[in-house]
TORTI-768265 format. One record per residue: x, y, z of N, C-alpha, C in turn; residue in one letter. Coordinates in steps of 0.2 Angstrom, whole numbers, padded with zeros to 4 digits, always signed. Example, Ala and Ser with C-alpha at 12.3 -4.5 7.8 and 13.67 -1.06 7.14 Angstrom:
<rs>
+0066-0028+0039+0062-0022+0039+0066-0016+0039a+0064-0011+0035+0068-0005+0036+0064+0000+0039s
</rs>
This chain:
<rs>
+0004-0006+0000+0000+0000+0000+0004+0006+0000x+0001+0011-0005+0008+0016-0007+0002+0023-0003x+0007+0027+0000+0002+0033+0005+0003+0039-0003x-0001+0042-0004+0001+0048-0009-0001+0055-0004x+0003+0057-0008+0001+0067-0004-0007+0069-0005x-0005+0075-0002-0013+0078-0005-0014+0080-0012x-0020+0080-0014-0020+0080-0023-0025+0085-0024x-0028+0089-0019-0032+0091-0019-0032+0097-0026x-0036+0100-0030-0035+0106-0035-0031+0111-0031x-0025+0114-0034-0024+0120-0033-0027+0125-0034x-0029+0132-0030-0034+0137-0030-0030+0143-0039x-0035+0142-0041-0033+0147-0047-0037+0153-0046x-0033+0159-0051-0036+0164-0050-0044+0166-0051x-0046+0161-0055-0054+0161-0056-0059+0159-0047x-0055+0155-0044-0058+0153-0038-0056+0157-0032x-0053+0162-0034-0051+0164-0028-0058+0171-0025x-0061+0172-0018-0064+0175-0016-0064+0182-0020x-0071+0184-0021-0071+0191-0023-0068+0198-0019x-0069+0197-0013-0066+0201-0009-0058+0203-0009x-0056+0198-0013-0048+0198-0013-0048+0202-0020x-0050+0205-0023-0050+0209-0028-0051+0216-0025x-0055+0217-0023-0057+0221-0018-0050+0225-0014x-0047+0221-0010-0041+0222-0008-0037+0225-0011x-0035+0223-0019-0031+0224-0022-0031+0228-0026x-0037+0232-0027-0040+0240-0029-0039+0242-0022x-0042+0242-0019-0041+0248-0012-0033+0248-0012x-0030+0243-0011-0023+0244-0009-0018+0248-0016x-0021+0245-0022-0017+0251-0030-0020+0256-0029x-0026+0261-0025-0027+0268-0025-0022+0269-0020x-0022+0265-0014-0018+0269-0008-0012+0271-0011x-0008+0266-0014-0001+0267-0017-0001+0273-0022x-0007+0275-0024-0007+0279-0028-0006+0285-0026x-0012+0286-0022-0010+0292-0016-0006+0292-0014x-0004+0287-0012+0005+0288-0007+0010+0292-0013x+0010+0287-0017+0014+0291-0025+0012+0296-0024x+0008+0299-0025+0008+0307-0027+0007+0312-0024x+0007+0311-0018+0009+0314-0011+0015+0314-0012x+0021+0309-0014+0027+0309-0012+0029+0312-0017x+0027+0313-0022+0028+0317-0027+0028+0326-0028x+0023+0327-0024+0020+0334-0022+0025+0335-0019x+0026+0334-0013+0030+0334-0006+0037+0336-0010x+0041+0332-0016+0046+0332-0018+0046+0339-0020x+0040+0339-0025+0040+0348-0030+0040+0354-0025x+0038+0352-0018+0036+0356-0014+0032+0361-0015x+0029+0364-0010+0022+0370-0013+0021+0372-0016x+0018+0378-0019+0017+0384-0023+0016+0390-0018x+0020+0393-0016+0024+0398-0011+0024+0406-0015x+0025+0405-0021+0027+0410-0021+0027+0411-0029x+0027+0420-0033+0026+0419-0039+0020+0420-0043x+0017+0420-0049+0011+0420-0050+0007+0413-0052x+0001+0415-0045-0006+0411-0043-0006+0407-0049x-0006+0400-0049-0011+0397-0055-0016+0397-0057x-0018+0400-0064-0026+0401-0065-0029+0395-0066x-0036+0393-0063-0039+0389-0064-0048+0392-0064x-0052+0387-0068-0060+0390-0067-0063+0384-0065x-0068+0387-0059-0070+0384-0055-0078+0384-0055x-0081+0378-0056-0088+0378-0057-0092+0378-0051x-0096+0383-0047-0100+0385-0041-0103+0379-0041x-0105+0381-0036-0110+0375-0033-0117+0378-0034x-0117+0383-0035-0122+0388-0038-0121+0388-0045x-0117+0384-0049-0118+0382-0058-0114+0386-0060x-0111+0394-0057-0109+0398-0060-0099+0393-0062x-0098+0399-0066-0092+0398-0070-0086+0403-0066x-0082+0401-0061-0078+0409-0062-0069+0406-0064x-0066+0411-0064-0060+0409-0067-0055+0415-0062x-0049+0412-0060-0047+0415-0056-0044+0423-0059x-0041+0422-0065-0038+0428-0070-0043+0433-0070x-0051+0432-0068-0057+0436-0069-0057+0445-0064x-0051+0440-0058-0049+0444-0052-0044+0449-0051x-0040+0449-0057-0035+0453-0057-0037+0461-0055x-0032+0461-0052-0037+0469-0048-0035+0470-0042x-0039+0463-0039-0043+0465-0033-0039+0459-0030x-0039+0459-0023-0033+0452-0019-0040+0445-0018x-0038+0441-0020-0040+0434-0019-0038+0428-0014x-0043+0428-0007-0040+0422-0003-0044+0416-0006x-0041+0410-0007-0041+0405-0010-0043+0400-0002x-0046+0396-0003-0043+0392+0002-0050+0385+0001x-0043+0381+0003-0044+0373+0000-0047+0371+0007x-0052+0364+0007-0057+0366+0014-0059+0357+0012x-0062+0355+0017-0068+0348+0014-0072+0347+0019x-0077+0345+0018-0084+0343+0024-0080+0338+0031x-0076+0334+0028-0073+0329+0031-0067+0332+0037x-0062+0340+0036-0059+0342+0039-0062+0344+0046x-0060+0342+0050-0061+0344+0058-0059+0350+0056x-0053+0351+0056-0050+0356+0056-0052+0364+0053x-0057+0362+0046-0060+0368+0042-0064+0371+0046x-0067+0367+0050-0074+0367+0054-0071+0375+0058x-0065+0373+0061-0061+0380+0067-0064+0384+0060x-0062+0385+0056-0060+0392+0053-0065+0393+0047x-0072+0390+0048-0078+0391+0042-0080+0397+0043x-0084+0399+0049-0085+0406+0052-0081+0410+0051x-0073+0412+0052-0072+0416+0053-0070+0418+0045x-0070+0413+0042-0070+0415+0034-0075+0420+0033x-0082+0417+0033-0088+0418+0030-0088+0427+0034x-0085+0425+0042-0086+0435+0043-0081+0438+0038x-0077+0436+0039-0073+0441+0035-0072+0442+0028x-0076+0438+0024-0078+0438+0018-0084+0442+0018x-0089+0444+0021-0095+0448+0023-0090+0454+0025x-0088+0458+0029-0082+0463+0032-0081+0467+0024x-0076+0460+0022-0073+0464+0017-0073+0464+0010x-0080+0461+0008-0085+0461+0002-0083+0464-0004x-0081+0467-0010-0080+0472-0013-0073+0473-0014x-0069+0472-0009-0062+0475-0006-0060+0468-0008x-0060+0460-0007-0057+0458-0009-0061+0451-0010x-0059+0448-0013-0064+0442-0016-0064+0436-0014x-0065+0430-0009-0064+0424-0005-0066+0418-0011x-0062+0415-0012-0065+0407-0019-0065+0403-0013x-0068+0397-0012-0069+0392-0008-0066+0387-0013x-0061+0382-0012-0061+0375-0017-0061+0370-0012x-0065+0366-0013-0070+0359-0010-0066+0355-0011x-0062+0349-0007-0055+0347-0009-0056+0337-0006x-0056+0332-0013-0059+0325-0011-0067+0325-0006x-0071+0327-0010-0076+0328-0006-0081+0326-0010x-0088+0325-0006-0093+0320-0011-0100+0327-0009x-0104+0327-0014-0109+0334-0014-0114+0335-0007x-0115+0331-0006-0121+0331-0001-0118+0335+0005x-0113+0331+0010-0108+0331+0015-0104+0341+0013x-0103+0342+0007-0103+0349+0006-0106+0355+0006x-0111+0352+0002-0117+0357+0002-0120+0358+0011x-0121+0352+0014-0120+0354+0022-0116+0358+0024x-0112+0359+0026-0106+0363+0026-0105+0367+0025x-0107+0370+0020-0109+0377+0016-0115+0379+0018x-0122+0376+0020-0128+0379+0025-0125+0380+0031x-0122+0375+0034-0121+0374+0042-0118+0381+0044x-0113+0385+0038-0110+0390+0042-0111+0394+0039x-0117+0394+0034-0119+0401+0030-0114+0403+0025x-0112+0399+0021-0105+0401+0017-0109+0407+0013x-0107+0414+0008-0108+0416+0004-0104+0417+0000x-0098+0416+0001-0092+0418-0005-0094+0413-0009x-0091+0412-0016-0091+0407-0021-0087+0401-0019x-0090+0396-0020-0087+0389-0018-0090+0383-0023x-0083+0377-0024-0084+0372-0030-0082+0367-0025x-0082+0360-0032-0077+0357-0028-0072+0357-0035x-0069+0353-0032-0062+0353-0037-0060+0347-0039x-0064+0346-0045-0067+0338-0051-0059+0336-0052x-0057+0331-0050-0050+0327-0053-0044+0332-0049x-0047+0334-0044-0040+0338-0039-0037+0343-0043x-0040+0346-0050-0034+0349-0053-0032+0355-0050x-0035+0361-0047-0034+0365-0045-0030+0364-0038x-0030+0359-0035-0026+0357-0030-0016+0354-0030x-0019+0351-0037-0011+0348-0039-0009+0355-0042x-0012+0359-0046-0008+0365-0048-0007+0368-0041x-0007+0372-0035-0006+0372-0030-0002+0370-0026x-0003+0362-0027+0002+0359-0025+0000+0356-0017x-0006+0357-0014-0006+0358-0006-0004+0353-0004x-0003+0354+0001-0001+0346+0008-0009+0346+0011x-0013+0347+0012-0020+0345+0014-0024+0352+0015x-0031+0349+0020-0034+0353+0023-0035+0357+0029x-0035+0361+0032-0036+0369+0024-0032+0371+0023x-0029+0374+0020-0024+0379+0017-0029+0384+0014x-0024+0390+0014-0027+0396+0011-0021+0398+0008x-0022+0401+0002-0016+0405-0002-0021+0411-0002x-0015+0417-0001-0017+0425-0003-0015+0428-0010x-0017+0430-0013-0017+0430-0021-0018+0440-0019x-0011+0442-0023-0012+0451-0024-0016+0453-0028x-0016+0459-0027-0020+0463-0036-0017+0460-0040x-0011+0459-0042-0008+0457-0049-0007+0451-0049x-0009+0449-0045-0009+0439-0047-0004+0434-0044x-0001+0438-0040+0005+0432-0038+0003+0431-0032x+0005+0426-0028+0003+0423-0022+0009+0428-0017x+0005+0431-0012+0010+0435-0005+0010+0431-0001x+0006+0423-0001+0006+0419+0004+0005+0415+0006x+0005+0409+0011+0001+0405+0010-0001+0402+0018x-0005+0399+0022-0006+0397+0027-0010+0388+0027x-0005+0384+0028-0008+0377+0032-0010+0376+0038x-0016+0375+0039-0019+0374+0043-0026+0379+0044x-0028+0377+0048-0035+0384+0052-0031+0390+0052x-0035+0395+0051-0033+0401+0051-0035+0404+0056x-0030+0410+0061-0036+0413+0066-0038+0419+0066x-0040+0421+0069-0043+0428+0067-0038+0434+0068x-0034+0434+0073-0030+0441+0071-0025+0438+0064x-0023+0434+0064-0020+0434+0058-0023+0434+0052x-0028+0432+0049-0033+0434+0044-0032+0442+0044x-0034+0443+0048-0036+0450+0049-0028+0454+0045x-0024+0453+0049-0017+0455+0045-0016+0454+0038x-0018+0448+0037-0018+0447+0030-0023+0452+0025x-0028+0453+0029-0031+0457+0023-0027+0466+0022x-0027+0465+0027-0024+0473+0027-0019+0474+0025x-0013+0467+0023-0006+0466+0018-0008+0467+0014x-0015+0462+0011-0019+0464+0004-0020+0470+0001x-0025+0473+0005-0028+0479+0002-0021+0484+0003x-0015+0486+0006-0010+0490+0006-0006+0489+0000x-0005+0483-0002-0002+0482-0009-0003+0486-0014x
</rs>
């Protein structure tokens, strides 16, 4: 009597668990994000020089385009429904966009974010400046940002006087508009 191994089929790709596909798309987007973070992080920010022009479709339909502002100082500032951290500083955006209406112009860009969860966000804190979100990250990757929120200060003539990662507080908004407008 002769004993033999196991002979049982080996698992081929066709039997393998649907789940396990699953895994291997979540895991090539992570990488993917990892990559282009590492990538950003290499070119490092956009600090300085002239703002990148992008146009931005409102959440109100409208069309605006940054170059439309030349003139007048433009605070940028990249945000998502998802940021803890936006939350500190969505009010004190919205006052000082109301303050200084006219004199200087606030774009909102909505940053990995899904509509409903932003349009909340946008009632929750009374937003009225213009606000998108940003389809395929492109106005983000021109940018260049390391996350949310950042704020770039954008002069009359279009180049960037600035730039703040993280929440912003109120005496220093504050400074910064009055950089702006003395420019």
């Amino acid at each position: 009597m002769s004993v033999q191994g196991d002979v049982s089929p080996k698992p081929t790709t066709s039997s393998r668990p649907i789940w396990f596909y699953g895994v291997v798309a979540v895991s090539l987007v992570v990488l993917a994000l990892l990559a282009m973070a590492l990538i950003r992080t290499q070119q490092g920010q956009v600090s300085s020089g002239p703002a990148p022009d992008f146009t931005l479709e409102t959440f109100e339909g409208e069309t605006l385009r940054l170059s439309d502002f030349r003139g007048t100082p433009v605070v940028i500032n990249f945000w998502a429904s998802w940021c803890v951290e936006c939350y500190r500083e969505a009010d004190l955006l919205e006052q000082t966009w109301r303050r200084y209406k006219g004199q200087v112009m606030f774009i909102g860009v909505d940053y990995v974010d899904t509509l409903e969860p932003a349009l909340e966000y946008i009632d929750r804190y009374d937003i009225t400046y213009p606000n998108g979100m940003d389809k395929g990250n492109r106005i983000a990757d021109a940018y260049r940002i390391q996350g949310v929120p950042e704020t770039f200060f954008v002069d009359r003539e279009g180049n960037i006087a600035g730039v703040k990662i993280g929440p912003l507080e109120h005496d220093e908004l504050e400074q910064w508009m009055q950089r702006l407008l003395q420019e």
